[in-house]
Structure formats: C-alpha cells, structure tokens
N, C-alpha and C positions, 0 to 999 in steps of 0.2 A: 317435740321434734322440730327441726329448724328444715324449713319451706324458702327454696329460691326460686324463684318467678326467673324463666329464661325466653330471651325469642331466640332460635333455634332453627331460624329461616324469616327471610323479607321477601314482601312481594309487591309488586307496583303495575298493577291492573289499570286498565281505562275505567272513567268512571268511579273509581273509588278512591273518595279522596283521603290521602295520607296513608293508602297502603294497606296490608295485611300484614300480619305476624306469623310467627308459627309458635304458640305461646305455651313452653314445658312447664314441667315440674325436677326438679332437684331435693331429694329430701334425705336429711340423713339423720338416718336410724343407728340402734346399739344391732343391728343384724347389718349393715353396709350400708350404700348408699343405694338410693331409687329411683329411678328414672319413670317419669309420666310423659309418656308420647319421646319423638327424639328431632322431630321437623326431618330435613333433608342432613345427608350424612356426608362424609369427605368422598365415599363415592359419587354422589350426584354433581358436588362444586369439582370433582377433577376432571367428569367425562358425564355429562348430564344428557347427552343425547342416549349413554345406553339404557336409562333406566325411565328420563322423562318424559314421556309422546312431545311430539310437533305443538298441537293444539295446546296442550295446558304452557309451554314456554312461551307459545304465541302472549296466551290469553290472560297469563296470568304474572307474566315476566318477572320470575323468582331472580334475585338479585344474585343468588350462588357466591356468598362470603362464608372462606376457610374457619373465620374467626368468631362463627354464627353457629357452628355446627356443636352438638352436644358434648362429643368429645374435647372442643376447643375450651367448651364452658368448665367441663369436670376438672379437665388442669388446669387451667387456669387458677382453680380454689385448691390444688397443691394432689391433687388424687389422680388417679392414673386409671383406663378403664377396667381393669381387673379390679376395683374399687367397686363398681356399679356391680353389683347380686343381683339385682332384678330389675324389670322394665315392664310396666304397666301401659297397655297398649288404649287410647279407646275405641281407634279401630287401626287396619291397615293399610291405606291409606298411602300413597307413597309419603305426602307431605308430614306424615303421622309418623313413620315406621324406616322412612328413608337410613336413617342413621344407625338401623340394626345390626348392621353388621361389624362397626365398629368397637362393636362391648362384643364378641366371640362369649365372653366364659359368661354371661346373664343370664339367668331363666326372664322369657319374655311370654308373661300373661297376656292373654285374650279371651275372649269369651267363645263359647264349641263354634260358635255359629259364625262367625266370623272367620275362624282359619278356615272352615267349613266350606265358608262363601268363598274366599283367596283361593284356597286348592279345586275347588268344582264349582267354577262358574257356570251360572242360568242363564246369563245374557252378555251383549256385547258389551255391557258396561261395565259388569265385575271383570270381564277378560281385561278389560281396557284398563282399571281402579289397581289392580294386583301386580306387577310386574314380579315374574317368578324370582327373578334374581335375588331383588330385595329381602326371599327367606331362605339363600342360600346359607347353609352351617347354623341356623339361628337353633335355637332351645327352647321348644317353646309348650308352656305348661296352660291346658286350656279348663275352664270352669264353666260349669252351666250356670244360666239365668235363672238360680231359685237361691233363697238366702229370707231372711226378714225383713220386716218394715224400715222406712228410717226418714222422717220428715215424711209422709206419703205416697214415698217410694217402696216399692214393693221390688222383692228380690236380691235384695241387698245383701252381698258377703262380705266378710274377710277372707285373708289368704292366707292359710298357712304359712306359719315363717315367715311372715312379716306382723310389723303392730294392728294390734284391734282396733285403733284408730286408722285404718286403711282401708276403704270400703270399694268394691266395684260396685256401681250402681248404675244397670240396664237402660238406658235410652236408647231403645232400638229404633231408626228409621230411618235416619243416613246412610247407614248399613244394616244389614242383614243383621251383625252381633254388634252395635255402636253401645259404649257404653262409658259411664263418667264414669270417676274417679273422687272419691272424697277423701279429702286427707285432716284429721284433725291439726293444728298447728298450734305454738303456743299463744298462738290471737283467737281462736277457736275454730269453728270447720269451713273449708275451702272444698268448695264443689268443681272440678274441672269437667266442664258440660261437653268439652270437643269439638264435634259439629254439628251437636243440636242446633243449635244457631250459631248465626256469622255475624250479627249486629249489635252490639250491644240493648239499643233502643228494643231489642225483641223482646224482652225483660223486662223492662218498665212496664209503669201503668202511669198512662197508656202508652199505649205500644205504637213504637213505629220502625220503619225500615228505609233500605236504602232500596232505588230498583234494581240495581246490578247485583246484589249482594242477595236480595229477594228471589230474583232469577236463577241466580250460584244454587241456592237452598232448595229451589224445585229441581231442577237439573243432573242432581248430584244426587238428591234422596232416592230410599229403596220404597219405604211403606212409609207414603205421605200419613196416612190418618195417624199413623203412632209418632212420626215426628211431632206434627203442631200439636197430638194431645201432652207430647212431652215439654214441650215453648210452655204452655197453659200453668204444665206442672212446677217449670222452673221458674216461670213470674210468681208465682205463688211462694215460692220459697223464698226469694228473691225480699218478695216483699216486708214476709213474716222478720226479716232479720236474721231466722237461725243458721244461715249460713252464707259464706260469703261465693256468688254465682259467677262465673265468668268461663267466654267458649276461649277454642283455641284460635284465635283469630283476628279479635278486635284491638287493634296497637294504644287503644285510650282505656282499655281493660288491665292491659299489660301497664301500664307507664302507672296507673293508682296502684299496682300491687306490687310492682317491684320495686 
C-alpha cells in the first residue's frame, strides 16, 4: 500500500519552537482511499470561531490554510472526496476530526469509547474537546478495544473491508477511546501514535521533553497512568526497530517521513 505523510493543519504556539503539525495519513488501498485523522477541515479555515473556542485560537494560533486541509491534499493527487471510503479517527478531537465533514459519503471509525465520550460528556472538558457540529451527517462505524497481540500491544484489530495490514491499536489516555493506528506500508509498519505524545524526544532513550508541550500532555489527558504506561510502550517499540513510531504533532516527525 502506498502511505502519504500529510500536515493537514499548522500551529505556532508560544514556546514551541518551529510550531505543530497536524500530521495525517493518506493511504491507498484496492478498496479506495484512507484517511488517518483529517487536522482542521474547510469549515474551521472559513469560519473557525464557529467550531474553535477562544482559548485554544488564543493559545495555540492554528494558522487556518485552505491549502493544508485534507480535502486540498486528496485533490491535489487527482481524487475527489467521494474517493475517500473510510477515515480512521485516533480520536475526536477537533484538531483530529475537524475535516469530517468534508468526505459526507466515508464510513468514519472510532473506537465505542470515544464517540461514547463526544456524545455523553463527564466533565467540562469532554464538553469543551467535542464540538457537536463537527459530527454533524458523519457516518460513523465504532469497534471495541479487544482484538490480539501486536508488538506488546494488546487489543489490536482489523477492520472489516479494509487491508489486514490496517490495525487500530488502543492507546487510551488522551482520551477516553484514543487509539493508534498502524498501517503496514511498502517500507514496513508505520505506527500513527496521535496524542500519545506530542514530542518526539518522548520516544527516545532517553527521554526528553519540552515544558510547554509537557504541560499540553497533562492538560489535555483523560487517564494520566495509561497515557505515560503507553510513552513506556511506544519507546520500547520505538526502539526494537519493528516499527516506524511517530505522534500527530511533532513537524521534524513529519519533514523524515514525508
């Protein structure tokens, strides 16, 4: 399967130097084309006060380019979005999920816990993480966290009607239902970690961080002890070789793989 690394949103924060990405996937398969996450969509760059709070345009100053959104990227390579069949979510996320609306005819996977979380928020933070808008008309086909082994990860599926080299792989602690995505590729397997982590350097050994990006990661997380047992699990892979690791986020992740 041929794998394009897309950024699909920029951002230019204080403190972080050289910015964020919003770092997709593009893959096309003999069943259509796949979308992994979507960044921000032409709703958000036409009228981004309706769907993105105050504080995160304060804090995290998304750059909102027409020409950055996932639908710009899909035609661009000559496909149209009735072309995209499906969208692999790792979580919902505006930054994640923003451009959902723009593929109407996609079945768009998530995991139960996840829309779960979006439709019946626990606290002010899922209220705040969700904007109902963004699953207006969407299509959305949800799978539990159980499946087999794969590298040390547990729960690991495929998804019907798509390749068995297409794996959701559970990293819950971001969110409620957060979860990678592994795509085999013709260079071998590609782990899209999401917002496991936001640093690259969380992955090495040893490990290091930025503080603003440190602070993002507690902030933003649901169940701290399953995120960093998840960082533990993804340097360990990381390290082994057997797969290639990167979140959605770090712009020097994006720039080696694209």
């Amino acid at each position: 399967m041929k794998v394009h690394h897309l950024n699909c949103a920029t951002f230019r924060p204080p403190l972080v130097a050289g910015g964020l990405v919003a770092h997709c996937l593009l893959i096309e398969t003999d069943q259509g084309l796949v979308l992994v996450d979507t960044g921000f969509g032409t709703n958000e760059v036409i009228n981004p006060k309706a769907t993105i709070d105050g504080l995160s345009r304060k804090l995290l100053k998304p750059v909102l380019d027409i020409t950055e959104t996932a639908i710009s990227h899909v035609e661009k390579r000559g496909y149209t979005a009735d072309d995209v069949r499906h969208v692999l979510l790792t979580h919902l996320d505006l930054d994640h999920a923003g451009g959902l609306r723009d593929f109407p005819k996609a079945t768009v996977h998530v995991l139960d816990t996840e829309l779960e979380a979006a439709t019946n928020a626990r606290s002010t933070k899922e209220r705040a993480r969700y904007p109902k808008a963004q699953r207006d008309g969407v299509k959305f086909e949800t799978h539990k966290a159980e499946g087999e082994d794969w590298f040390g990860f547990q729960a690991v599926k495929n998804i019907a009607g798509l390749p068995e080299e297409v794996l959701m792989v559970p990293l819950i602690g971001h969110t409620r239902g957060h979860t990678g995505i592994a795509v085999k590729s013709d260079d071998g397997w590609l782990l899209h970690a999401g917002d496991a982590y936001f640093y690259r350097g969380e992955v090495e050994t040893p490990p290091s961080n930025i503080f603003a990006l440190k602070l993002t990661a507690k902030q933003t997380e649901t169940i701290r002890e399953q995120r960093l047992s998840n960082v533990e699990r993804l340097r360990e892979l990381k390290a082994s070789g057997e797969a290639e690791v990167f979140c959605a986020h770090d712009p020097v992740e994006l720039a080696r793989l694209a």
